[in-house]
LONU-691922 format. One record per residue: residue number from 1; residue in one letter; x, y, z of N, C-alpha, C in turn. Coordinates in steps of 0.1 Angstrom, whole numbers, padded with zeros to 4 digits. Layout:
LONU-691922
- i|aa|neast|nnorth|nup|caeast|canorth|caup|ceast|cnorth|cup
- NUM|A|X|Y|Z|X|Y|Z|X|Y|Z
...
This chain:
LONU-691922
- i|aa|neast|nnorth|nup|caeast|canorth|caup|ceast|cnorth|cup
- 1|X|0008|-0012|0000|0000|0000|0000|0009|0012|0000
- 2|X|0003|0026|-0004|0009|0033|-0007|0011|0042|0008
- 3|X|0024|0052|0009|0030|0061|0021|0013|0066|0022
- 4|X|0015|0065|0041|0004|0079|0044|0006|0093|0034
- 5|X|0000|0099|0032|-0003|0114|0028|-0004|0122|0042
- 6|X|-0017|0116|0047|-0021|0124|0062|-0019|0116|0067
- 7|X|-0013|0118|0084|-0014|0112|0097|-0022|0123|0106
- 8|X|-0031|0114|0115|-0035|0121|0122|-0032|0114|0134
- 9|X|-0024|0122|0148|-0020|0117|0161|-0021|0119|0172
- 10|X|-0033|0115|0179|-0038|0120|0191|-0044|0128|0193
- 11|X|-0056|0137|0185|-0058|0146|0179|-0073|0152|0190
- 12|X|-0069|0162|0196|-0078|0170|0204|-0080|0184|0199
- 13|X|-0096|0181|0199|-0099|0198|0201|-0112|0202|0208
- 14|X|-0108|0214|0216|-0117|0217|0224|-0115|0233|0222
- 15|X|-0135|0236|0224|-0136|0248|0223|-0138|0253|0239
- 16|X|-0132|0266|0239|-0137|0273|0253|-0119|0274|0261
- 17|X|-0113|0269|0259|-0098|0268|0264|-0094|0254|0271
- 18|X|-0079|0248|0273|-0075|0240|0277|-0085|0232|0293
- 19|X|-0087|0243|0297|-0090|0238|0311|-0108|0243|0311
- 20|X|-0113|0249|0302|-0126|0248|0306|-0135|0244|0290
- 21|X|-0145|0251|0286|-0153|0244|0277|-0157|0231|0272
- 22|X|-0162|0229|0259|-0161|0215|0257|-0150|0207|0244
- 23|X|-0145|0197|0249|-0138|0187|0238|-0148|0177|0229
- 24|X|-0145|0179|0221|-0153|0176|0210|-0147|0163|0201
- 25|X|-0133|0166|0202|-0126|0157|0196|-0115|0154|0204
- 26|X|-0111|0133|0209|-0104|0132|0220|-0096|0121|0216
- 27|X|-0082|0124|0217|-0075|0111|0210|-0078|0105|0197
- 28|X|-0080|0107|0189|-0082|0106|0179|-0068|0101|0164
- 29|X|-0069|0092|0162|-0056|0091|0156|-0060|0080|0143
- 30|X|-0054|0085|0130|-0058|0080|0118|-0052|0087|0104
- 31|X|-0052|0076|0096|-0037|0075|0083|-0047|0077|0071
- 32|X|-0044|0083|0061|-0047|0085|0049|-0039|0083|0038
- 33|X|-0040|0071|0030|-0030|0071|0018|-0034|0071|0008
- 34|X|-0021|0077|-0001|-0026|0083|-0016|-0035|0073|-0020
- 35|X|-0041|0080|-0028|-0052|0070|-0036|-0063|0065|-0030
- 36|X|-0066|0065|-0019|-0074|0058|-0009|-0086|0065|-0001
- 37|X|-0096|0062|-0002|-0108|0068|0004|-0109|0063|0018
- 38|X|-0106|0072|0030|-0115|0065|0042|-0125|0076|0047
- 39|X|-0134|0072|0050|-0146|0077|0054|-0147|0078|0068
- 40|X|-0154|0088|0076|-0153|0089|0091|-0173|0090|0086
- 41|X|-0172|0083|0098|-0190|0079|0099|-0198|0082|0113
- 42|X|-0206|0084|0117|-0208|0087|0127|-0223|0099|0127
- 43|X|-0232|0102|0138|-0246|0103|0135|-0237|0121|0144
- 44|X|-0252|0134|0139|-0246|0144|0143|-0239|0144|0153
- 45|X|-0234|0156|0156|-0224|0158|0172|-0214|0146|0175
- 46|X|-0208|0138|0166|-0200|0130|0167|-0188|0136|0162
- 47|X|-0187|0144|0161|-0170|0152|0159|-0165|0146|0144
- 48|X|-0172|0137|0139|-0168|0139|0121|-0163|0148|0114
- 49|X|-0174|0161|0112|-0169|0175|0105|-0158|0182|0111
- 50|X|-0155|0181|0126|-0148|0191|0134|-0136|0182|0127
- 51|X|-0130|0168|0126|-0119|0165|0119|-0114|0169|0108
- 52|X|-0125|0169|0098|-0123|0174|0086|-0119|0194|0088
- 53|X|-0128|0197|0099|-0124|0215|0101|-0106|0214|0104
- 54|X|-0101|0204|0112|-0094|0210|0119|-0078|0205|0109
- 55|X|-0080|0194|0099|-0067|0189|0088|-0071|0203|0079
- 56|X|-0080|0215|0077|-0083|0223|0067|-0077|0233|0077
- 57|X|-0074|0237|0084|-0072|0247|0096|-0084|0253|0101
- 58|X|-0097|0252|0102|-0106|0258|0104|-0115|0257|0119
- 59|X|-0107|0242|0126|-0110|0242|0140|-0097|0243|0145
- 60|X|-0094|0243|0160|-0081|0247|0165|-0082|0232|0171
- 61|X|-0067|0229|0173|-0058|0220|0177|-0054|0217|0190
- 62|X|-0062|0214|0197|-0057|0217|0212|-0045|0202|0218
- 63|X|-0046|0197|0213|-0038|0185|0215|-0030|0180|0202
- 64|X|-0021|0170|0201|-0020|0160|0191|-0018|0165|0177
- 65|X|-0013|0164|0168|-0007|0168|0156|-0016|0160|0145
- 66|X|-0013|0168|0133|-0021|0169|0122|-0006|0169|0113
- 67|X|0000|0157|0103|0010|0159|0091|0005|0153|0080
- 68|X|0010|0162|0070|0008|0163|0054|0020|0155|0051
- 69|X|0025|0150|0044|0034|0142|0043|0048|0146|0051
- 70|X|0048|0142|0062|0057|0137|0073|0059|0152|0079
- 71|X|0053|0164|0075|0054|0177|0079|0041|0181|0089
- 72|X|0040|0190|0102|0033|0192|0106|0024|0205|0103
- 73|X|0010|0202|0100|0001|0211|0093|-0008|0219|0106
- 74|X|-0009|0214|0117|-0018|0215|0128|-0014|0233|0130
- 75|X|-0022|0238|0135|-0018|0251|0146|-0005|0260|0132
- 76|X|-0006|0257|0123|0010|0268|0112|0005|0281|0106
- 77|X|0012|0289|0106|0008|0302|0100|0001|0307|0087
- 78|X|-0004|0312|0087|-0016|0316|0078|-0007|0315|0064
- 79|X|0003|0320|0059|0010|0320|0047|0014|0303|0048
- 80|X|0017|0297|0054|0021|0281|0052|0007|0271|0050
- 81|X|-0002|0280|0056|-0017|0269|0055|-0017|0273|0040
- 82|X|-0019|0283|0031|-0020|0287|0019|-0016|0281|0013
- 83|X|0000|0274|0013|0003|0263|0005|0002|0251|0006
- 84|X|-0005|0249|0018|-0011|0236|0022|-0023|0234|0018
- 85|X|-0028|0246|0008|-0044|0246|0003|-0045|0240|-0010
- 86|X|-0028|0240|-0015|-0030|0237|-0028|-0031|0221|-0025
- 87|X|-0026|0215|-0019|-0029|0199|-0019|-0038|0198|-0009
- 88|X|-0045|0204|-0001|-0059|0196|0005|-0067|0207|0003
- 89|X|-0079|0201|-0005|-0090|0207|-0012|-0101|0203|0000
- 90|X|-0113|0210|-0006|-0124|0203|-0002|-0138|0203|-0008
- 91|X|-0148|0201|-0003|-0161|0197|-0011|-0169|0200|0001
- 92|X|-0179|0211|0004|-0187|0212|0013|-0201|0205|0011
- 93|X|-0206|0206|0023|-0221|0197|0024|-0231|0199|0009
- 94|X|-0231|0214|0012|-0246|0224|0002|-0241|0233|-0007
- 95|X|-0247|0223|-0017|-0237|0230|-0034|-0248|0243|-0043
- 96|X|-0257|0246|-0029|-0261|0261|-0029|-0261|0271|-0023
- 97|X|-0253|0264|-0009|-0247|0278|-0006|-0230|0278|-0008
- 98|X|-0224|0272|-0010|-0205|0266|-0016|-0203|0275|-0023
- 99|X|-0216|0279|-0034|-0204|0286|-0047|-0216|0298|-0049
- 100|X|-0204|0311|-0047|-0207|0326|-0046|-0219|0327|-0062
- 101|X|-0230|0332|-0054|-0244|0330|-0070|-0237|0344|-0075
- 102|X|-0230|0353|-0073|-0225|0363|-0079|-0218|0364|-0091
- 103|X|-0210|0351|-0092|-0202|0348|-0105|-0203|0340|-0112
- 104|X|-0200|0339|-0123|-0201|0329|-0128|-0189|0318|-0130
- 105|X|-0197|0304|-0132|-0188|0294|-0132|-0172|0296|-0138
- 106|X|-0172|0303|-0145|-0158|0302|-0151|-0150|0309|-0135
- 107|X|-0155|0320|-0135|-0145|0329|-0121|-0147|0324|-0110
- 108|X|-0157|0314|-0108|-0154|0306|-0096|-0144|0296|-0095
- 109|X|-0144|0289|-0112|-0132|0275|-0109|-0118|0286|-0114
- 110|X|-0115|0299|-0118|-0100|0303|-0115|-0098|0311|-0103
- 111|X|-0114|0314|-0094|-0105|0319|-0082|-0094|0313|-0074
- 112|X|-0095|0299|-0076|-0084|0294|-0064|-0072|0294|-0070
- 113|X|-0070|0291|-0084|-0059|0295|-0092|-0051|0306|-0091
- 114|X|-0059|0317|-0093|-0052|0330|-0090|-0046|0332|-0078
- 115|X|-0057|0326|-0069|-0053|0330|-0051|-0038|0320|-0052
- 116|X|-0036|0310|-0056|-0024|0304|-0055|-0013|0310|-0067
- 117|X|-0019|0321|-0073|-0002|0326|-0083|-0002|0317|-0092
- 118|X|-0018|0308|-0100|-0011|0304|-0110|-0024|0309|-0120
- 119|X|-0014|0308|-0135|-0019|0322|-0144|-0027|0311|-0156
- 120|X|-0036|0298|-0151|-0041|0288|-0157|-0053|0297|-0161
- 121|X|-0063|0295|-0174|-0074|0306|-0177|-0085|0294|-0182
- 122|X|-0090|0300|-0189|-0100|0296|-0202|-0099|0279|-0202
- 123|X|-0088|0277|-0204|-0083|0263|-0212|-0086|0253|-0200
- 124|X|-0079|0256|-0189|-0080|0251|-0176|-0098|0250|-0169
- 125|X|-0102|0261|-0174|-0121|0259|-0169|-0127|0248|-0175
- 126|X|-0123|0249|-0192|-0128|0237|-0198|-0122|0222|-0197
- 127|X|-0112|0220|-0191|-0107|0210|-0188|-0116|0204|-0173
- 128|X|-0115|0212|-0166|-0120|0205|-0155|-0141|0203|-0155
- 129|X|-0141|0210|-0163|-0159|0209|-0166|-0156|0197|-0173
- 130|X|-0153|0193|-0184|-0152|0185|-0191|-0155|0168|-0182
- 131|X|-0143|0174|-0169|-0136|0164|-0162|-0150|0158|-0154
- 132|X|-0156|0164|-0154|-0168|0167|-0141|-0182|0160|-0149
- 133|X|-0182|0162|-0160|-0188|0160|-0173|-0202|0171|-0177
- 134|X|-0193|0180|-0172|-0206|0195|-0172|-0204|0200|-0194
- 135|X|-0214|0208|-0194|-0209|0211|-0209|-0200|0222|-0206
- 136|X|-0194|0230|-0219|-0186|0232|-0221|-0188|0249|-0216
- 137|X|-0199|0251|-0221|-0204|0262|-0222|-0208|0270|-0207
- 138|X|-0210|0259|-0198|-0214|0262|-0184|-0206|0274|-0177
- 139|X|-0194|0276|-0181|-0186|0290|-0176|-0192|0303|-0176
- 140|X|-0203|0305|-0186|-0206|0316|-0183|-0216|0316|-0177
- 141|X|-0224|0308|-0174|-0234|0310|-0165|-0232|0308|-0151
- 142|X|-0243|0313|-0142|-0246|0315|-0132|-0251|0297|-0119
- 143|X|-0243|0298|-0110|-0245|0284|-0100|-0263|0286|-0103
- 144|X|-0269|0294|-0101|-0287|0295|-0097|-0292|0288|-0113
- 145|X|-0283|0288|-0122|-0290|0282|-0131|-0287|0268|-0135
- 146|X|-0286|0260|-0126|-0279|0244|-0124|-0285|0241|-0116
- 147|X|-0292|0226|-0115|-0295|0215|-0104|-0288|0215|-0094
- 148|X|-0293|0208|-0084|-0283|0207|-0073|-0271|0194|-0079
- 149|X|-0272|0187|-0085|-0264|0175|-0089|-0253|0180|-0094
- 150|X|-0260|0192|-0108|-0252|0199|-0113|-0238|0210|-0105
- 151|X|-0246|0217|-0097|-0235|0226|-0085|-0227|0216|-0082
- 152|X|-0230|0204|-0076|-0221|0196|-0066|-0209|0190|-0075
- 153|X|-0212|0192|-0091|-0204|0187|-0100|-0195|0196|-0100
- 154|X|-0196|0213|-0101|-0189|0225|-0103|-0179|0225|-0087
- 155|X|-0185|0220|-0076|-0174|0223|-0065|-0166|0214|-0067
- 156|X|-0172|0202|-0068|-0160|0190|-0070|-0151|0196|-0077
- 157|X|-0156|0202|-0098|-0144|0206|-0102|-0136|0218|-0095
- 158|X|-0141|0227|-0087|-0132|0235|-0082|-0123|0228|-0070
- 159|X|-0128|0222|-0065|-0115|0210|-0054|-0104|0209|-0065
- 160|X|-0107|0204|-0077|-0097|0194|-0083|-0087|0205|-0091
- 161|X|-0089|0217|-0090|-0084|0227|-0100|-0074|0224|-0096
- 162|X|-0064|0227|-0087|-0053|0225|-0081|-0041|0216|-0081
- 163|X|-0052|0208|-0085|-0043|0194|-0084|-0042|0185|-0072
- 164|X|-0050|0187|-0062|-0047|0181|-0048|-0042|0167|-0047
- 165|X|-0034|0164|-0036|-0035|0151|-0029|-0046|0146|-0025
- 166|X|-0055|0157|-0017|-0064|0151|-0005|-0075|0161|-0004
- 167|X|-0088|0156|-0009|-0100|0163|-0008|-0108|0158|0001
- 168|X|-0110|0166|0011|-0117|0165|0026|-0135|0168|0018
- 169|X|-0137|0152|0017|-0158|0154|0013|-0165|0155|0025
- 170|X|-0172|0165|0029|-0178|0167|0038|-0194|0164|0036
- 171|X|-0196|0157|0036|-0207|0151|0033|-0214|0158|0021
- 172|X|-0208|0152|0009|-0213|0162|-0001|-0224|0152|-0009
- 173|X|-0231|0145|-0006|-0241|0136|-0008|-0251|0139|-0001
- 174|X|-0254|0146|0007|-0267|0145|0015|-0280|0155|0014
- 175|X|-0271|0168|0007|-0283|0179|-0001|-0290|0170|-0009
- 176|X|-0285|0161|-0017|-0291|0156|-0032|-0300|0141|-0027
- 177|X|-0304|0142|-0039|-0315|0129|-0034|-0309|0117|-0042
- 178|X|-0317|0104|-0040|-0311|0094|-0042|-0303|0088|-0055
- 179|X|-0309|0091|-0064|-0303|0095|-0076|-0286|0101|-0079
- 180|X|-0293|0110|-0079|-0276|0119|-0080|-0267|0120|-0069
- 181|X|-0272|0113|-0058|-0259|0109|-0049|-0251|0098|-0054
- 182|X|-0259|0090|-0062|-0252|0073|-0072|-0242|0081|-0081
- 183|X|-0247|0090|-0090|-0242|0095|-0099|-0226|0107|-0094
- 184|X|-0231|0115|-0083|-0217|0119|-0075|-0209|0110|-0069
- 185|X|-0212|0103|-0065|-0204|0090|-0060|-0193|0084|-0073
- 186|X|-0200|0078|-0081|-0192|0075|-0094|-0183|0081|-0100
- 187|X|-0190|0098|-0101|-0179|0108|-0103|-0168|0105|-0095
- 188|X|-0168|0108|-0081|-0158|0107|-0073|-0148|0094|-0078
- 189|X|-0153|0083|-0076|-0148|0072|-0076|-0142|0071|-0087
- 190|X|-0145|0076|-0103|-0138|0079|-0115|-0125|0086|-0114
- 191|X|-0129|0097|-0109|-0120|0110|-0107|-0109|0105|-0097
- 192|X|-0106|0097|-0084|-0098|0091|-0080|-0094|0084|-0087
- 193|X|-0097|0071|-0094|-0089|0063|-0107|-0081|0072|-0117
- 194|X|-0084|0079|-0120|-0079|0089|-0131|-0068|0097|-0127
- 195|X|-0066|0106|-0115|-0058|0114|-0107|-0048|0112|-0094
- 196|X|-0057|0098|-0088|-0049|0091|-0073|-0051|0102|-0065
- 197|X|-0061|0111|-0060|-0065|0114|-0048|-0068|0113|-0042
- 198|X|-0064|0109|-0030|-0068|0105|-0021|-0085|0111|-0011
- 199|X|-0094|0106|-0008|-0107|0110|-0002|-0109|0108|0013
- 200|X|-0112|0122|0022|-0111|0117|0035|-0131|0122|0032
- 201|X|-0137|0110|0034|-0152|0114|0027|-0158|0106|0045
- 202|X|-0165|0122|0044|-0176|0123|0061|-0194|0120|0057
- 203|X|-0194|0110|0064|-0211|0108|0062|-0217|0106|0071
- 204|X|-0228|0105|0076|-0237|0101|0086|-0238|0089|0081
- 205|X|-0241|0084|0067|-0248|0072|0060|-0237|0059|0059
- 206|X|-0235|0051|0068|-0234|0039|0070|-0231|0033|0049
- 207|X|-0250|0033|0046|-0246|0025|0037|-0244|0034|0024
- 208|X|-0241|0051|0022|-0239|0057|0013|-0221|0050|0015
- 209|X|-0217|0052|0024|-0200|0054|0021|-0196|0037|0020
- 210|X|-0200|0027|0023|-0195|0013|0016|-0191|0013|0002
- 211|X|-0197|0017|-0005|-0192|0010|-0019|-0181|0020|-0027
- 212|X|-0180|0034|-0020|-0166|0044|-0021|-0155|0039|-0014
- 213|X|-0156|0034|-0002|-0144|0035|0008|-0138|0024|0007
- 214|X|-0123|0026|0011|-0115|0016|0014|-0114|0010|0028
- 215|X|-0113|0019|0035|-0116|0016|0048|-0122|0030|0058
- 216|X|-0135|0025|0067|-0141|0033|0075|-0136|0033|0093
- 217|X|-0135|0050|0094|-0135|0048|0108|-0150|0050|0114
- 218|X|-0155|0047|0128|-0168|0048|0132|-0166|0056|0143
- 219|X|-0173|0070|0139|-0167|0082|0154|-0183|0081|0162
- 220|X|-0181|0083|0176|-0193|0084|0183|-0183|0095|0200
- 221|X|-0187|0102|0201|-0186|0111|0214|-0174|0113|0210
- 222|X|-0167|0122|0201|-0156|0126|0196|-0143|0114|0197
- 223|X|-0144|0102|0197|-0138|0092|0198|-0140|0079|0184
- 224|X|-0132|0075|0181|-0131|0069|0171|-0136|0054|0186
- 225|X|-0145|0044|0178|-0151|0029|0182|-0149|0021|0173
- 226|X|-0147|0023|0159|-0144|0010|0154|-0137|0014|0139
- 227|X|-0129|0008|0139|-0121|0013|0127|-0118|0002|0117
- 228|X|-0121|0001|0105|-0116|-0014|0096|-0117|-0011|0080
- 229|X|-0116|-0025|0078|-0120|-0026|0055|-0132|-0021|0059
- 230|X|-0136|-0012|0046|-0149|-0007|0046|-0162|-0027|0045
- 231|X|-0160|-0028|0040|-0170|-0042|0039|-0169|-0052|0052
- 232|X|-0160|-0051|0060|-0163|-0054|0069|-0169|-0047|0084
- 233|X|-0169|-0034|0079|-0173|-0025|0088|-0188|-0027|0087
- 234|X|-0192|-0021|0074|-0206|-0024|0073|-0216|-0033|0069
- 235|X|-0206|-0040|0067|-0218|-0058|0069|-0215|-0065|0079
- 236|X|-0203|-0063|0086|-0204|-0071|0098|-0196|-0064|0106
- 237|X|-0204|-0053|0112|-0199|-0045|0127|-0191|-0052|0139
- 238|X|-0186|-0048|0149|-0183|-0053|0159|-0187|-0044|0171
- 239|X|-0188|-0033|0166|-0193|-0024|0180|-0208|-0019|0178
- 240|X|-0214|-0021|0189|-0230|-0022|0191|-0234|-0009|0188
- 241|X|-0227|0003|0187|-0229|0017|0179|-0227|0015|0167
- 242|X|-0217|0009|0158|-0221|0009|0147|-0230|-0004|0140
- 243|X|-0234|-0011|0149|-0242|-0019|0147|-0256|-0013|0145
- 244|X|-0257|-0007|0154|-0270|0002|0151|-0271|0016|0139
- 245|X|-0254|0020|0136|-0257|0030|0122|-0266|0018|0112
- 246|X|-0256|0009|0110|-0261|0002|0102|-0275|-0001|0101
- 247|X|-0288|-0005|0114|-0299|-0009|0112|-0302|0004|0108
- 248|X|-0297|0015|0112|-0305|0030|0108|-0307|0029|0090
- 249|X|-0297|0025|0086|-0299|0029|0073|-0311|0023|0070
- 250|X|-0314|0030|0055|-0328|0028|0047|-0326|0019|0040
- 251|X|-0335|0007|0038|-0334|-0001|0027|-0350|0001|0017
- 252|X|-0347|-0009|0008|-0356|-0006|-0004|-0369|-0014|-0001
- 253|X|-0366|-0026|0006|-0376|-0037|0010|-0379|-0036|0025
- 254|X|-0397|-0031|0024|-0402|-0030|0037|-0405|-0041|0050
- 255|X|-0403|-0054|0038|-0404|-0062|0053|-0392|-0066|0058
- 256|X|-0378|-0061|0050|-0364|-0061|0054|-0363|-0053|0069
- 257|X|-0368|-0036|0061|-0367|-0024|0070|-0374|-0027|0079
- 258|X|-0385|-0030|0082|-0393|-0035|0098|-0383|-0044|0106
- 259|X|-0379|-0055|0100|-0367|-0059|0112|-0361|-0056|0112
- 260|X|-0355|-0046|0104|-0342|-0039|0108|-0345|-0028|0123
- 261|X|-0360|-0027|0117|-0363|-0015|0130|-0363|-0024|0142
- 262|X|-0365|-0034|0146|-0370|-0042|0155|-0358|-0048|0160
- 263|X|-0352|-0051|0155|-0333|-0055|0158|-0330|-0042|0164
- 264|X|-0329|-0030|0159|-0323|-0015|0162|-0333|-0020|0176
- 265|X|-0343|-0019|0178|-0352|-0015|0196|-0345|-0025|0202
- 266|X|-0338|-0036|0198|-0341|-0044|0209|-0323|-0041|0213
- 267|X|-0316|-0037|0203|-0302|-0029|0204|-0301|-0020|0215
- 268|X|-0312|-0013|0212|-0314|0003|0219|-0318|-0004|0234
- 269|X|-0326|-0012|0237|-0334|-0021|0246|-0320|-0024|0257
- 270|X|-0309|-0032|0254|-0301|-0037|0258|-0293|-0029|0263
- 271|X|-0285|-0018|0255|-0277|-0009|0257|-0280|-0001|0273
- 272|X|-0295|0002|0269|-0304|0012|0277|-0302|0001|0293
- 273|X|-0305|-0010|0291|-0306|-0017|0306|-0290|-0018|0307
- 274|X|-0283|-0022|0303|-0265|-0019|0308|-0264|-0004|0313
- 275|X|-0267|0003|0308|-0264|0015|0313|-0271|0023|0329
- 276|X|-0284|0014|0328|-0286|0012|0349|-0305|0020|0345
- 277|X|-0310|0020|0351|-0323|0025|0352|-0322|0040|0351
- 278|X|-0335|0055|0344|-0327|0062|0345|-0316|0068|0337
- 279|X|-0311|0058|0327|-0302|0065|0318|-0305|0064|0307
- 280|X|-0305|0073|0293|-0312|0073|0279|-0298|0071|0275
- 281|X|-0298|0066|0260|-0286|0064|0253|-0285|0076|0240
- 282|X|-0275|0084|0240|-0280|0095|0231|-0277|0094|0220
């Protein structure tokens, strides 16, 4: 297998200061290699996105280190994170509010170009639309006049303008509906074969992120519980938290989904009596 890209090592962060507020994310430690998708999974308030905030610089580092290839990226100066922008991209949740309705598609995929000093134009817009498989033409118009499938297609290509190692997907499947999440998925999954970038891809969805990932970590209370091959994570759990993402998810067959609901209560059933009279499981 290929060198980590990212290491992540013991990785705390807490808002409010060292000694008072809350930690959000606690020991936390996990590898990213080129080419390779791992997915961090876990239901809201599980500290997923704060990981992804805090390898972008965008949460603080109160513990434990964050390296980009064998260099430390955690807590560094605003001019050093800059060049650290050119190899880790990203992909936000909502591909209607991500890209400025002010401009049009072409000045959105050369703003990051410029902001990095490189003098790529015209030629470079239609390469990455192409890449995305938008028409050709889409540069001059406006994000408001695209689907949502469509937008989510235009941020992806602005991640990729760069050239990155490592695009932090922040759950960029979950605005869209079932459909065009299959179809962004494949994009993705193309676009790694083609380039070897690596995907640190955040989902709530259990069964969205199986058929992308190579291997899943499972966060619950800012703590990583179960970490493995993506196919063995989700077809055959070992920890009773992600045993129940799993019943969560939605299947297509209703008398599947009824026992799945009925397995999840009697999960929820068990947990709840281990934990003493009196206590809810959150």
């Amino acid at each position: 297998m290929s060198e980590n890209l990212l290491e992540i090592r013991d990785l705390v962060v807490r808002y409010g200061g060292k000694r008072g507020g809350k930690t959000v994310i606690e020991d936390v430690s996990l590898d990213l290699r080129a080419g390779e998708t791992v997915s961090l999974v876990g239901e809201s308030g599980s500290g997923k996105t704060t990981i992804g905030r805090a390898i972008l610089g965008l949460a603080p580092v109160t513990g434990g280190t964050i390296s980009f290839r064998g260099q430390t990226i955690s807590n560094i100066p605003r001019n050093r994170r800059r060049q650290v922008a050119r190899d880790i991209q990203v992909i936000f949740q909502d591909p209607y509010s991500s890209l400025n309705p002010s401009m049009t598609i072409e000045n959105i995929l050369v703003e990051p170009l410029r902001a990095a000093g490189m003098t790529e134009g015209r030629a470079r817009v239609r390469e990455l639309l192409d890449a995305v498989g938008m028409p050709a033409d889409s540069g001059t118009r406006y994000p408001r006049e695209f689907s949502g499938g469509q937008r989510q297609r235009i941020a992806i290509a602005r991640a990729l303008a760069m050239e990155p190692s490592v695009i932090v997907c922040d759950e960029p499947t979950s605005a869209l509906d079932v459909t065009t999440q299959s179809r962004v998925l494949s994009l993705l999954a193309e676009l790694q074969k083609e380039t070897g970038v690596a995907y640190l891809f955040i989902s709530h969805d259990l069964g969205v992120v199986q058929a992308i990932s190579d291997r899943i970590a499972v966060l619950r209370g800012g703590r990583i519980v179960e970490l493995g091959e993506a196919r063995q994570v989700a077809t055959n759990p070992q920890h009773p938290y992600t045993r129940r993402l799993q019943m969560s998810a939605p299947v297509a067959d209703p008398p599947r989904q009824r026992a799945r609901r009925a397995e999840r209560a009697r999960v929820l059933a068990g947990e709840t009596a281990a934990k003493g009279p009196g206590l809810t499981v959150s």
